[in-house]
Every structure is written in C-alpha cells, then in structure tokens.
N, C-alpha and C positions, 0 to 999 in steps of 0.2 A: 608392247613389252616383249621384246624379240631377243635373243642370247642364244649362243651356240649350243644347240640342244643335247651336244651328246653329254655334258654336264646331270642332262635329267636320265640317265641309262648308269649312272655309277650312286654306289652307295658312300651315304657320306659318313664323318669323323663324328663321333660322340662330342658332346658341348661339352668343356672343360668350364668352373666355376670361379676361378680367379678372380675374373674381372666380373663381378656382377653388375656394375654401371654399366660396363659398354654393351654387356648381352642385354640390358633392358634397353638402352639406348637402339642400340641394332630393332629388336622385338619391337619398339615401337616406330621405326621405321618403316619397319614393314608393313606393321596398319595402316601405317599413314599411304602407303603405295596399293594396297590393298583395297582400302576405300575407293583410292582413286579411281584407280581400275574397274570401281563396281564388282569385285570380285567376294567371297565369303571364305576365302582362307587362301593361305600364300604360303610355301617350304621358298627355305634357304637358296635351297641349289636352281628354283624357279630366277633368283636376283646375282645367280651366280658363284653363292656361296657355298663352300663344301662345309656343310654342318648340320649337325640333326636340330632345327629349328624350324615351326612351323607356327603361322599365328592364323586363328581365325574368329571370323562373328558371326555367331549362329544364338540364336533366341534373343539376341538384344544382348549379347557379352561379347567380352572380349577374351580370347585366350592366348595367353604364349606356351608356347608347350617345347620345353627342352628334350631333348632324350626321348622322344615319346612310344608305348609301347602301346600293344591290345594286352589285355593279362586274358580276358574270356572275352567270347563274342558268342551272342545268340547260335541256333538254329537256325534261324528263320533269315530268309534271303530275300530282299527285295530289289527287283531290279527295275532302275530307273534312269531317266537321262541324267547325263553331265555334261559339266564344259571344264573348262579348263583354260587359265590366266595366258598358259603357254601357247593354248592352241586355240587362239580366240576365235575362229570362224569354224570348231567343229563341235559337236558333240557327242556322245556315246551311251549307247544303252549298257550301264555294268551293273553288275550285280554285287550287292554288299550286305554285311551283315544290319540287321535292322536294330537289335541293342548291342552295345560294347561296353566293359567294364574299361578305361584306358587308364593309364600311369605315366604324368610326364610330369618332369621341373618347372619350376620357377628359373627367373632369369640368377638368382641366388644361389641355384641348388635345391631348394627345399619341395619334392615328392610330395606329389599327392594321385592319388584314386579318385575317379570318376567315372559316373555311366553316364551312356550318350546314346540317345532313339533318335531315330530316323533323321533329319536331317542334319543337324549334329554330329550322328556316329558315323553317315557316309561324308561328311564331309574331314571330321576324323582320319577315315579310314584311308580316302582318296590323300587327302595329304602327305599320311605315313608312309603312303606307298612311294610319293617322290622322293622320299629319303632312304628308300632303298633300291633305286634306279626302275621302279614300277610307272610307267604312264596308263594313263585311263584307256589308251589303246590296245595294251598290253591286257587287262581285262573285260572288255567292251565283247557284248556277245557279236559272233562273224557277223560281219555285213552291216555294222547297226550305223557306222562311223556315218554321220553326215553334215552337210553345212547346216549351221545356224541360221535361221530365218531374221 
C-alpha cells in the first residue's frame, strides 16, 4: 500500500454529512482494505483521501469514526511499539495516552462519546494523528525507528 506520502504531513477537511450512503460506502471500503492489509485501523489520507475519516478493529468491532476527536486522555503514558499500514517494514517505540474519552461520527452524522484503554485508545490515538499530518515517526522515542522482523 504505497501513495505519495506527503499527503500524510497535511491535515485534512472535516467530513461533510450529505451523502451518508457514500461515506458508509467509502467507511466500509476501507475495512474491507484494512483487513486485507492485516492491519487494525486505517485514516483516509493513508488511501489518499483528504478527509477526517478513519476505521478501525480493535476488541473484535468495527469502528468508523468521522470527525474524530480526544475530549480527555488519561495521565498515564504507555509506551509501546507500532507499525504503521504506510510504513510497513518499520516500527516505532511511541508513547500514548493509556485511556481516552474519544468523540467521533457516524457515516450519518450522528456523535457519540467513547472510552478506549490500551490497545483501542493508541490505536485511536495513532489514527487521529494521520489526520492531522502527525506520522508515528513524528512521535516515536529518538532512535526507536526500526525494521520489522
């Protein structure tokens, strides 16, 4: 899954609700590319899209998350590897919040609140961040950056 990266260094455009067919359509495209991938969450601007849209599978669900936002995020910091759809031969020691209260859409429109612990909320958190031109690199403690075994 290879695309001109500097797409993931800009922040994208809020999801407009118009069309909620095509944004669930879109949303479930993505899973369906996400799976494929073996990967556990996917943003928009990862498939090229300039949109705040990110879907992921984490505890055996499915999310699409429009708009998505943190409202609160713990103290408490745990820092762990990651990978990344984008950058499939590396991974990164980063640090993230261990619970998050999050707020994101429906392909609809329709807002909802939720907490999310540990793998869940960094995988949340890691998402959000490609929607506002944030890579796991961009947070990865110095030096942690390395191939994937």
């Amino acid at each position: 899954m290879q695309l001109d990266n500097s797409i993931l260094t800009q922040t994208c455009r809020p999801a407009l609700f118009n069309k909620s067919l095509a944004n669930l359509r879109l949303a479930q495209q993505m899973v369906q590319l996400m799976l494929k991938e073996k990967g556990i969450g996917l943003a928009a601007n990862q498939v090229g899209l300039d949109l705040q849209l990110f879907v992921m599978f984490v505890d055996r669900e499915i999310f699409h998350c429009f708009n998505p936002k943190i409202v609160e995020a713990s103290q408490e910091i745990i820092i762990s590897q990651e990978g990344c759809l984008s950058f499939p031969a590396q991974e990164c020691l980063v640090p993230r919040h261990q619970h998050i209260l999050a707020e994101y859409a429906s392909a609809g429109g329709h807002y909802q609140q939720r907490e999310f612990t540990g793998l869940a909320a960094r995988c949340f958190q890691h998402e959000l961040d490609h929607l506002t031109g944030i890579t796991m690199h961009m947070r990865a403690h110095s030096e942690s950056i390395q191939l994937a075994s």
